[in-house]
N, C-alpha and C positions, 0 to 999 in steps of 0.2 A: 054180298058185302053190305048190305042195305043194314043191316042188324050192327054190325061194327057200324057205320055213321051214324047210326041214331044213337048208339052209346057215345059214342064221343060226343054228340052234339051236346048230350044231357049230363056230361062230365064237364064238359068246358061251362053250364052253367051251374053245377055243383062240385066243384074242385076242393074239395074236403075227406079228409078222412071217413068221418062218420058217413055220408053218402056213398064214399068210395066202396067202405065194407059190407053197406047195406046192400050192394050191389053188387058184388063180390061176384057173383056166379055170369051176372053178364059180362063182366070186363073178360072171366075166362071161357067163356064162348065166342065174343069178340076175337080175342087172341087168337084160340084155336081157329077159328073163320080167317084170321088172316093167312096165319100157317097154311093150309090148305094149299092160299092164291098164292104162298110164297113155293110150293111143291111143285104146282102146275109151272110157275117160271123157273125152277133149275131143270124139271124134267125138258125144258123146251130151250135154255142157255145150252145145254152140255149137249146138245147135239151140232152147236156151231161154235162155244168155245170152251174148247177142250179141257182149259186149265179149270173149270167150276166141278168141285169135288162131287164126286156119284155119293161119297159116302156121307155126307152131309143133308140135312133136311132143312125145311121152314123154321123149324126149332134153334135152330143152330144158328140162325142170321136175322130172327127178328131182336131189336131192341128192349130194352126192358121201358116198362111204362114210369118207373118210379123215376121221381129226380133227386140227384143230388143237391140237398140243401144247404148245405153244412157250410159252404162259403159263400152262398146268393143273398142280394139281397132281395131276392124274388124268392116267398117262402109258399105260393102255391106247390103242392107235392105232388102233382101228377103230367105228366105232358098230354095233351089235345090232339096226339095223335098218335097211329101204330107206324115205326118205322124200322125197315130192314137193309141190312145192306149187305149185298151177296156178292162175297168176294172169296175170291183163292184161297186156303186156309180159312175161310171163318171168318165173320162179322167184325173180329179184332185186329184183324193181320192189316198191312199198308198198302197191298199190294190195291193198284186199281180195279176197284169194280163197278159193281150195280150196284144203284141206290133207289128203295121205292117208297113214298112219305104217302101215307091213308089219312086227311082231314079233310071232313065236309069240306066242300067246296073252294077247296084248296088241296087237290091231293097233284104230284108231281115224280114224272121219273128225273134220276138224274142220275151220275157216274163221272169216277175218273182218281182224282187224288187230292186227298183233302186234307191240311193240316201235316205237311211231309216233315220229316226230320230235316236239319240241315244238310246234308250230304243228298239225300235225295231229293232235295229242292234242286240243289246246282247238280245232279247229273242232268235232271228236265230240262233244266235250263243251259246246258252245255251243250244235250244232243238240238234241241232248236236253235242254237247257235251253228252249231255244224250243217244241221242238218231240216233246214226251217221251211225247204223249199217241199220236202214232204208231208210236213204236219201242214203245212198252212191245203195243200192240196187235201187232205184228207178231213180237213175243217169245213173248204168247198166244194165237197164232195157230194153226189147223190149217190144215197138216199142220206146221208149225215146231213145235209145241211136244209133237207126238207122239214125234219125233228128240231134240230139245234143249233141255234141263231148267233153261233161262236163263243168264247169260253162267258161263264160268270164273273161278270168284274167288279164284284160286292166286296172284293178285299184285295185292294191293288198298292203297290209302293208309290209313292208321288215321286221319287227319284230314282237313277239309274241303279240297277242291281249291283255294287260289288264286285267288279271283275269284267264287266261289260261298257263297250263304248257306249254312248247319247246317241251315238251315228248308226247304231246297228239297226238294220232294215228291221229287224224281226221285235224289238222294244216293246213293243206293246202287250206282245206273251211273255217274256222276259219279267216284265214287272209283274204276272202275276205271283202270289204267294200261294194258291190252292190253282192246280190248274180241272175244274168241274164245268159239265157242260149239264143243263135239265131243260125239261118240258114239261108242259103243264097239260093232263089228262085230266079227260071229267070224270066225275063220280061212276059215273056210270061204265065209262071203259073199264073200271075194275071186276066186272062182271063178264071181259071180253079176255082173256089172258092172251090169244093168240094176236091181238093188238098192241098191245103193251110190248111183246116179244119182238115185234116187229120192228118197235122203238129201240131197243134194247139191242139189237141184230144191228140196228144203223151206229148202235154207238163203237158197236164191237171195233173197228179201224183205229179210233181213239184211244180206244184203252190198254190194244195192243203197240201203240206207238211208246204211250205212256211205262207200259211193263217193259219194252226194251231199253228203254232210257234208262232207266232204275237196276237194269239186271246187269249193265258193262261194268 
């Protein structure tokens, strides 16, 4: 993957068209180089969870590079990084999955349920109402909680959720709005696939909580 971070490195200090095209042929080696790492990790998912589609490849779940501009006011056109997210149906579908973010020196796995509809906000947050005394166990769980230091709370309610007491023991996952858990891997583990999986193998408990929640 060394070949992908030097491109991005030298994208993030030329974020322009014209650079962009002149370069063309690396940005699609890059890609493909990531595809690869994205192969090596469903051939190694789908052997501990079942619902990650065989008929699906790295093609299928990496990200596109380009950004939508059209309503930013941020008119840089390219993103600084390669990201996929390998989920049950497809990189589009809601269901929880895997997510893996490729930038120099910031590259990170992470997983779960991001951005839900309203309806499947409140089953999440129904079933850890009912049923909190397992998630929170499988939060303090090992090997999960060797990886993942309890959910991301980069976007939380300041107030109670809508249907839920102040007095509910479980509040503080209650108030999330995205329920995602990540770590941060160095550049170099991405040249170790069977490490990353191993990351990814600890999330598994989580994201199977997450998919029954969403499936009642």
């Amino acid at each position: 993957m060394q070949s992908t971070l030097k491109f991005l490195s030298a994208l993030k200090k030329n974020n322009n068209r014209e650079w962009f095209e002149a370069n063309k042929e690396k940005y699609l080696a890059s890609k493909a180089e990531t595809e690869v790492l994205l192969d090596k990790l469903i051939a190694g998912l789908i052997k501990f969870d079942k619902r990650i589609s065989k008929d699906l490849i790295g093609k299928d779940y990496i990200f596109r590079i380009y950004k939508d501009v059209r309503f930013s006011k941020d008119k840089i056109p390219y993103k600084t990084n390669m990201g996929a997210s390998i989920s049950p149906g497809g990189r589009k579908t809601v269901i929880p999955g895997y997510y893996i973010h490729v930038e120099p020196n910031n590259c990170f796995l992470a997983g779960g349920l991001y951005g839900p509809e309203p309806d499947m906000l409140k089953a999440v947050r129904q079933e850890i109402d009912y049923n909190g005394a397992k998630f929170v166990k499988v939060l303090k769980s090992k090997p999960f909680s060797n990886y993942y230091k309890g959910l991301d709370d980069w976007d939380v309610l300041k107030t109670v959720p809508k249907g839920f007491d102040k007095e509910n023991k479980y509040l503080e996952f209650l108030k999330n709005r995205h329920f995602i858990v990540s770590t941060k891997i160095k550049d170099k583990d991405l040249e170790n696939p069977a490490k990353l999986l191993a990351a990814f193998k600890a999330m598994y408990p989580f994201l199977e909580y997450l998919r029954q929640a969403t499936e009642k």
